[in-house]
C-alpha positions in Angstrom: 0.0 0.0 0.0 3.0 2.4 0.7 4.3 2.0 -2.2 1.6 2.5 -4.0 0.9 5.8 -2.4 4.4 7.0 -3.1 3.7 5.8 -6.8 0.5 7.7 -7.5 2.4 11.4 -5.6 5.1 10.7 -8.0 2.6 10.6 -10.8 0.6 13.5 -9.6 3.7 15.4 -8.9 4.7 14.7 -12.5 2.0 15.6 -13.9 1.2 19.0 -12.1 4.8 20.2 -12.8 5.7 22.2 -16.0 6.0 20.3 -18.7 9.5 22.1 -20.1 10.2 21.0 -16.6 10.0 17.2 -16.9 11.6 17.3 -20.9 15.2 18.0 -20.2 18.2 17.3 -22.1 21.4 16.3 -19.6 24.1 18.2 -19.4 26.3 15.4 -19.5 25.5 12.6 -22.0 26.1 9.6 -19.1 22.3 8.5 -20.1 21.8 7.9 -23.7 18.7 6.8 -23.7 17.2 9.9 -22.0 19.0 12.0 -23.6 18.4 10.6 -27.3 14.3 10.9 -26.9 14.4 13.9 -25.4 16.5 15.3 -27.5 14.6 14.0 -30.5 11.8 16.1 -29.1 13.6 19.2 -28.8 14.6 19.0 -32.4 11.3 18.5 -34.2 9.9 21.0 -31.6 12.8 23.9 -32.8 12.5 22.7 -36.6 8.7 22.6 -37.4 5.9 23.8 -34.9 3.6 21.3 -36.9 5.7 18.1 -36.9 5.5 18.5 -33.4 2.2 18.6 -32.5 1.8 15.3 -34.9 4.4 13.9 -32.9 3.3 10.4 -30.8 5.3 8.1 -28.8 5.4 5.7 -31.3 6.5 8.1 -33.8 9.2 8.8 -31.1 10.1 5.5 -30.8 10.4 5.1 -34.5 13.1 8.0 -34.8 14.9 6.9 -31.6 14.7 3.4 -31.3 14.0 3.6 -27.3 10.4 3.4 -25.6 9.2 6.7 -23.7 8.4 6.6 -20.3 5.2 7.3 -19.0 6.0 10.6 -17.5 7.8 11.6 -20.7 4.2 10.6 -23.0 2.5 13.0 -19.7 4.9 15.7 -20.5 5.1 15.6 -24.4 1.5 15.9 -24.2 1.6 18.8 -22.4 4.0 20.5 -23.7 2.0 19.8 -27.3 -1.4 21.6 -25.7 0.8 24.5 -24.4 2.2 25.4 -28.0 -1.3 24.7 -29.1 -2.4 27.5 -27.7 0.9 29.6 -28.1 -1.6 31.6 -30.5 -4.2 33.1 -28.0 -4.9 32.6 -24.3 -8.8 32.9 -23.8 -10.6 30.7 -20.3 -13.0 28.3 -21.8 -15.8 30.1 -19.8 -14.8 33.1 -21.9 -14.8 31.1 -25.0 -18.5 30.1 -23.8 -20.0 33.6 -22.5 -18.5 34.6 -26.3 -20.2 32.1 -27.9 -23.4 32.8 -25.6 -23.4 36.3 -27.0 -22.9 35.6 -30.6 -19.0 36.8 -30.4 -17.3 33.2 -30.3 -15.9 34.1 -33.7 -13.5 36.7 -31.8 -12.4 33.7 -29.6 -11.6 31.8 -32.5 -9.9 34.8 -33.9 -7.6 35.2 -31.4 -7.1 31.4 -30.9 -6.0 30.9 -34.3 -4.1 34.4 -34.6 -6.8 35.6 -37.0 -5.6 32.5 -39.5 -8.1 29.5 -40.9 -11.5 29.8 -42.3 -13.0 28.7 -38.6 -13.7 32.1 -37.6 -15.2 33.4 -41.0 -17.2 30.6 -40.8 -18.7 31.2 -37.5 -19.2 34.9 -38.9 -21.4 33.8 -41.3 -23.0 31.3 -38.9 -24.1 33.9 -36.6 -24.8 36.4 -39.2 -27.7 33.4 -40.9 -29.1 32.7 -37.0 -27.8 32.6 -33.6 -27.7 29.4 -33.2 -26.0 27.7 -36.2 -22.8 30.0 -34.9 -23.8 29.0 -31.3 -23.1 25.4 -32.8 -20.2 25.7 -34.5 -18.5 27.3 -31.5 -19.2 24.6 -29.4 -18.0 22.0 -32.1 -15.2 23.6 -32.6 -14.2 24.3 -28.9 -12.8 21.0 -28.5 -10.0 22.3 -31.1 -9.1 24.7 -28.2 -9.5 23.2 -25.2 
């Protein structure tokens, strides 16, 4: 039981931390297999925004040859939804009273740094009805968040 407890902090611990916390890259290269996932990550990450959030642990493990841990999947998951939403910083209730009000295509704006059709076509949504835009917002939300 006690080691179960001290199991489930370690996960909790791991998984509340910041994520640039848990991906490091050692100084010293003592531990190659740490270091060569890890460092995989930090490369495609630099080189291509996009490659990275497509990356998976098997794709990982493909490049490297070496299985990630399960607090390195927590943390290249997190880090992934943090450059997500590199773009714009709204609170999901925001996003919602927006989308209450017929303004969610603001939100999606500024989530998307005014790029993609998603907010022209919740424009139009609104503009037809209230409630096709209304829709579309909340579809769309899970994009987001």
């Amino acid at each position: 039981m006690r080691k179960l407890i001290i199991v489930l902090l370690a996960v909790v611990y791991s998984i509340s931390s910041n994520a640039a916390g848990i991906i490091t890259v050692p100084v010293d290269a003592t531990d190659n297999a740490k270091a060569g996932v890890e460092a995989t990550i930090a490369n495609v990450k630099a080189s291509n925004m996009e490659a990275f959030l497509s990356l998976t642990p098997e794709k990982v493990k493909a490049m490297t040859g070496k299985k990630m841990n399960f607090a390195q999947k927590m943390a290249l998951k997190m880090a992934q939804k943090k450059a997500k939403r590199a773009g714009g910083e709204i609170p999901k209730g925001l996003y919602i009273v927006l989308a209450i009000f017929g303004l969610a295509w603001i939100a999606m704006g500024v989530m998307d740094n005014w790029s993609g059709s998603t907010w022209i076509i919740n424009l139009v949504l609104t503009f037809l009805f209230w409630l096709p835009g209304f829709i579309h917002a909340l579809v769309v939300m899970k994009n987001y968040y």
